[in-house]
N, C-alpha and C positions, 0 to 999 in steps of 0.2 A: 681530780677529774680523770688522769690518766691512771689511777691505780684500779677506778670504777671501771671503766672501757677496759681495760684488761681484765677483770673480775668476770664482766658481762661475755668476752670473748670465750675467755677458760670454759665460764658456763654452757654457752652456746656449743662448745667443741666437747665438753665430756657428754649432755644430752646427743649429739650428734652421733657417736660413740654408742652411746646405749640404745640408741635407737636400732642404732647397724648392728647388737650385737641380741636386739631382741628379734626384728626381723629373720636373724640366720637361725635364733632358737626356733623361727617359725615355719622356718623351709622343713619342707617333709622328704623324707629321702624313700624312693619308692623303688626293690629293689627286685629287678626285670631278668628273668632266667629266659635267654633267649639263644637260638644256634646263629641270629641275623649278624651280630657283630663277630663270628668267628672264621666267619665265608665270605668270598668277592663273589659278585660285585656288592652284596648286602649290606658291609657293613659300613660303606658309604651312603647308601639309602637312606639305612635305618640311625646312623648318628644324623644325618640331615634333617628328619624328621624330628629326633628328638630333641634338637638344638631349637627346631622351630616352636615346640610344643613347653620350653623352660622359657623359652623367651614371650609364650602367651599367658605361661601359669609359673611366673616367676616363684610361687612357695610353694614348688615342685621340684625335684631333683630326681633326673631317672637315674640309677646304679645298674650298670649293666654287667649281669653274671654266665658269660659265654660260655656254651658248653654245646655239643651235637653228637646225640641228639638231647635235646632241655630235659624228656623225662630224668634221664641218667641221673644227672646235678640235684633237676629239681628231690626226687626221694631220698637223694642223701644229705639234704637240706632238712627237709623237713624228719627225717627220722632222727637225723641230730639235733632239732628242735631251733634250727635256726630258717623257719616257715619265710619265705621269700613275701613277694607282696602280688607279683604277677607272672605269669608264666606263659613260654609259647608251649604248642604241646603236640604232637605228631597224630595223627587220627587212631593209629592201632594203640597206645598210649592211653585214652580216655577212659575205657573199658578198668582198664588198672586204677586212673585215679577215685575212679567211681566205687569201686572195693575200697577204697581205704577212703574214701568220705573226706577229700583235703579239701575241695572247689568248692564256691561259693556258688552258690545259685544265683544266675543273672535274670533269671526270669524279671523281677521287682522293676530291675532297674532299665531294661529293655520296654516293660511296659509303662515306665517312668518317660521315657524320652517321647511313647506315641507310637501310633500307626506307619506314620513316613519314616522311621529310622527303620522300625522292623521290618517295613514294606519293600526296603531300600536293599538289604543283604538277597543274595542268594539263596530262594527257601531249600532247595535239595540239600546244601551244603550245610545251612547253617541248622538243620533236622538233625545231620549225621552228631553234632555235639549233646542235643536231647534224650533223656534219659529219664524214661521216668516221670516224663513231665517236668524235668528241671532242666534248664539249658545251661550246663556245666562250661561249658566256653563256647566263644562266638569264632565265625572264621576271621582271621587277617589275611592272609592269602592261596589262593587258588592253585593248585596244581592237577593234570590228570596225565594220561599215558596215552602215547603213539610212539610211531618210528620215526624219531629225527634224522633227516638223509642231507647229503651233499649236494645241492640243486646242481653245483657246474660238474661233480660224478657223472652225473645220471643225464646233463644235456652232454657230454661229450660222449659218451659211450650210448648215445640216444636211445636213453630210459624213459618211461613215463612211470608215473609214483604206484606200485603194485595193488593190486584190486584184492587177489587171492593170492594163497600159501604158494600155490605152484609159480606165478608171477615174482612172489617176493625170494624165491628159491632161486630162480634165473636169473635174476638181477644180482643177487648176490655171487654167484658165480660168475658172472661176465665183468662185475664190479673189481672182483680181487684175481691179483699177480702172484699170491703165493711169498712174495718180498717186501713189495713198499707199500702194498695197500691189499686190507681186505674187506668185503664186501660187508661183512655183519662185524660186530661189537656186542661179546657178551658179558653181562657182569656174573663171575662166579665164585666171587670170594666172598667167604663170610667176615674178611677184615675192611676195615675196621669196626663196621658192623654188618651184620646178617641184614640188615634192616635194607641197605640198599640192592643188596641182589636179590629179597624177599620181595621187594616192593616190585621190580620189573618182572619177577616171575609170576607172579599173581595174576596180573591181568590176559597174560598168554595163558597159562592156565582156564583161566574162564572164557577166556576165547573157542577154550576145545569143549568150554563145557564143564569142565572138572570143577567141583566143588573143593574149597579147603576144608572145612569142617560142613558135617549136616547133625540134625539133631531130631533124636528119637527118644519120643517119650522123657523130655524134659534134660536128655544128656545128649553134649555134645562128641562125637567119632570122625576117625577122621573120610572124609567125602572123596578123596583122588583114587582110594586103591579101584581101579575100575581102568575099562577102557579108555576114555576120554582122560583120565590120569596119566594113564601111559602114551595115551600118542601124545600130549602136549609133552613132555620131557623128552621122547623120540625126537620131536621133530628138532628142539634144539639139539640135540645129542648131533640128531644126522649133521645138520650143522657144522658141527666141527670137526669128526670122524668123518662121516662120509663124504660130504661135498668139501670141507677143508677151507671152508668161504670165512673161518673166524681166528684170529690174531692164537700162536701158541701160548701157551700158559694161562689156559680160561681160566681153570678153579683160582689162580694164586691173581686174579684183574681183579682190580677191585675199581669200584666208579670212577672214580681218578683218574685213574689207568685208564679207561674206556673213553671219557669223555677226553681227556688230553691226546687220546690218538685219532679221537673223530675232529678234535678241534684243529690238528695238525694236520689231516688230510690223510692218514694213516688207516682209517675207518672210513667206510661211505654211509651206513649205517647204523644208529642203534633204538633197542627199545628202551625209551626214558619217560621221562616228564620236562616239561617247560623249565624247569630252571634250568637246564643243559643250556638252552639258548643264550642266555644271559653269560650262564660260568664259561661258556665255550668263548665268548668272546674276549671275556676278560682271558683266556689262557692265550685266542692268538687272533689281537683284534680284525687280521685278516679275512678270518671265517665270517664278520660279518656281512650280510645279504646275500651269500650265499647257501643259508640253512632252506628247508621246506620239511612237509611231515604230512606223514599218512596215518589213518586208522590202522589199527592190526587186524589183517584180514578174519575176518569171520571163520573158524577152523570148524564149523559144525556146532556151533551155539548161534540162538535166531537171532542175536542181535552184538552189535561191537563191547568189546568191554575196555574197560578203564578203569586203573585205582585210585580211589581217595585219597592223593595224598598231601591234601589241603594242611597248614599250618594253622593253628589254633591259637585264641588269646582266652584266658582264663585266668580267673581271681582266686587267690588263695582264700580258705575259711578264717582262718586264724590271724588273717591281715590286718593291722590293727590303721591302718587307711586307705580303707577301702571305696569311701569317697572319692579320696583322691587318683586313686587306682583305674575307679569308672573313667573318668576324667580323660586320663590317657588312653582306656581301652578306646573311649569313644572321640578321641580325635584321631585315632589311627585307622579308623573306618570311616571317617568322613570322605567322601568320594575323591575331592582332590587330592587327599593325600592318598590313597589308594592307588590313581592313576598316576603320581610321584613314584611311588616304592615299585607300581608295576614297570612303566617306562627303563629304569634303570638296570631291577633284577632280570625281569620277561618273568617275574612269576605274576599270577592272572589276580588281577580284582576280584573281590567278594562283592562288590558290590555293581547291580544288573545291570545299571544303566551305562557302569566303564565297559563292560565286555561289550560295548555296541560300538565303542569309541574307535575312529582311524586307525590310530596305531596299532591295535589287535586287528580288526577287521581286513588292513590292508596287508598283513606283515603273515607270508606265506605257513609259516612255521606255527606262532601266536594263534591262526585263526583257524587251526584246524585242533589244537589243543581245547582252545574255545569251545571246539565243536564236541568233543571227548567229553568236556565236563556232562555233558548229558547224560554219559554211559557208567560214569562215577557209581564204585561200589565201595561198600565200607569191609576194612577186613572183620572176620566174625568177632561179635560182641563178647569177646573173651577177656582176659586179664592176660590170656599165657601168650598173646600171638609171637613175640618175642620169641620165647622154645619154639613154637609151630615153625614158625620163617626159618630157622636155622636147621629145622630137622628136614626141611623140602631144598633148601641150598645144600646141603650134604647130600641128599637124593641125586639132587644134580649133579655133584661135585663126581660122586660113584659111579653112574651112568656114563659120563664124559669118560671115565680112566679105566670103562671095558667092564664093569658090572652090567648083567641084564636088566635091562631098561625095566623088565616087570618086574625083576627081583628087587631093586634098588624102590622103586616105588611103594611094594608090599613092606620094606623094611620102613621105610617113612613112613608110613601108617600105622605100622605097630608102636612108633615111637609117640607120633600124637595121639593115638588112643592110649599109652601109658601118661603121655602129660596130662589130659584130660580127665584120666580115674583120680590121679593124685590130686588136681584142683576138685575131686567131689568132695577132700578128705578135711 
């Protein structure tokens, strides 16, 4: 009797065993090329979420492959043939992955879930991922452009938040000592990447007007060599030449630089996007409730501008779980978790009904960023924007260190009309 009881135990304990060891054959490993885990405050966010989402879909397992910005990782991924599963993806980014044909088209599976999920995103935002008629990735989260400023600056040196160029000019000069504090924050280094000084130049830029690229007759040239060109890169130039309101060594700041001296009170203001809020605090929880933000004054364009520079989710083609992929995409846009990832980073929900929510609405900085996404542009539908952005932060970089503000601009144009004959080729 007790050799049977022990028979029946063994048995029960090696089934037990194989069960656990078929189950793990059945976990899917889904492997996520994202910049969220490589940044604070994100990649407490973003592991919180995922921890939530393995413990709803236990034969799930996210692998997270950090990298920023993701396009970078993701094509060296897949041109060595080890094709990820999901991807975040930067908006000037898309246009590239669209040329090489990797992304899955979501269209199916968007109209798989119904009318209230699609009804539920941001249509402006979630248009700019459409191509063709195929919606190559959905947003996860929201970013757009204004000037994050110092609210206790600007009430001690009794500021109100500037309306126009000449207002944000004075403020800036009565803001900065020349020593411990100056009144603007520029970012003009192309390190670690162009992407971040391209992304704040842009929207100033179309604030004056200036086009990045225009297209004639089915080819794209470059749109800034003109006036509206040159006064947008003047007036940062004057900036730091003339009126002397921005920190020495622009060209070699790079974001880091800029936001860790706004977050330290070294800065009163700069032109950013909404995650500043979030990473500023994480650098010196101090600066919290003390942020506010303005539009960037209208420079002679009829209306405010602001860049796209929403964070992307998107499905590899060659995904070989792709179901399971959706899965994820679509618990990471469900609203609660939305207003999770926003709350923590300060980057904006994708989805409509958070952006109405207290905490953006009540939250000085949040609710003018909010207001920005309205004026959201996409950078041009190119593949090259990458060369573009770096060939107009070099423009800057020239301008700053005594080149003719029209010379340096006319050379930047002849640079992306030579990027742009090469992409004909």
């Amino acid at each position: 009797m007790k050799a049977k009881v022990c028979l029946v135990l063994a048995l029960c304990l090696i089934a037990a065993l194989f069960s656990v060891n078929v189950f793990a054959d059945r976990t899917v490993e889904l492997k996520f090329v994202n910049s969220s885990v490589v940044q604070a405050p994100d990649k407490g966010a973003m592991e919180e979420l995922v921890a939530q989402f393995e413990k709803e879909n236990p034969d799930i397992k996210i692998v997270h492959i950090g990298n920023n910005p993701p396009w970078a990782k993701l094509l060296t991924l897949v041109l060595g043939g080890q094709t990820p599963d999901i991807t975040q993806m930067y908006p000037q980014d898309i246009p590239a992955a669209r040329e090489l044909g990797v992304m899955e088209d979501l269209t199916p599976y968007i109209k798989k879930e119904g009318a209230k999920f699609k009804n539920s995103l941001v249509p402006k935002i979630t248009a700019s991922g459409n191509f063709d008629g195929k919606q190559l990735v959905l947003p996860f989260f929201a970013m757009s452009s204004a000037v994050l400023y110092n609210t206790e600056h600007f009430k001690n040196a009794g500021l109100a938040a500037p309306q126009t160029l000449a207002e944000l000019t004075k403020a800036s000069v009565k803001l900065t000592d020349g020593k411990s504090r100056w009144g603007m924050g520029i970012v003009g280094s192309k390190a670690p990447k162009a992407d971040s000084a391209y992304s704040r130049l842009f929207p100033i830029m179309r604030s004056f007007g200036a086009q990045v690229l225009e297209q004639k007759g089915g080819h794209w040239s470059a749109g800034f060599n003109n006036a509206k060109g040159v006064r947008s890169i003047q007036y940062l130039t004057d900036l730091v030449n003339k009126y002397k309101v921005v920190p020495p060594g622009v060209t070699d700041a790079s974001y880091n630089d800029v936001r860790v001296g706004f977050a330290n009170g070294r800065i009163a203001m700069m032109m950013t996007s909404n995650n500043t809020v979030g990473q500023a605090v994480a650098d010196n929880p101090q600066i919290d409730g003390k942020m506010g933000a303005f539009l960037f004054p209208k420079a002679g364009f009829a209306k405010y501008a602001s860049m796209n520079g929403c964070i992307y989710l998107g499905i590899l083609k060659n995904s070989k779980h792709k179901a399971e992929a959706w899965r994820f995409v679509r618990f990471l846009l469900r609203p609660e978790n939305q207003e999770k990832f926003a709350k923590i980073t300060c980057r904006l929900p994708v989805t409509s009904a958070s952006l109405k929510k207290d905490f953006i609405q009540n939250d000085p900085a949040l609710k003018v960023f909010a207001q920005a996404l309205n004026y959201n542009e996409d950078y041009p539908p190119v593949a090259e924007n990458g060369e573009i952005g770096a060939a107009l932060v070099e423009c800057l970089q020239q301008a700053i260190l005594g080149k003719p503000v029209k010379e340096a601009v006319s050379e930047a144009a002849k640079k992306v009309d030579s990027i742009m004959e090469k992409a004909k080729k």
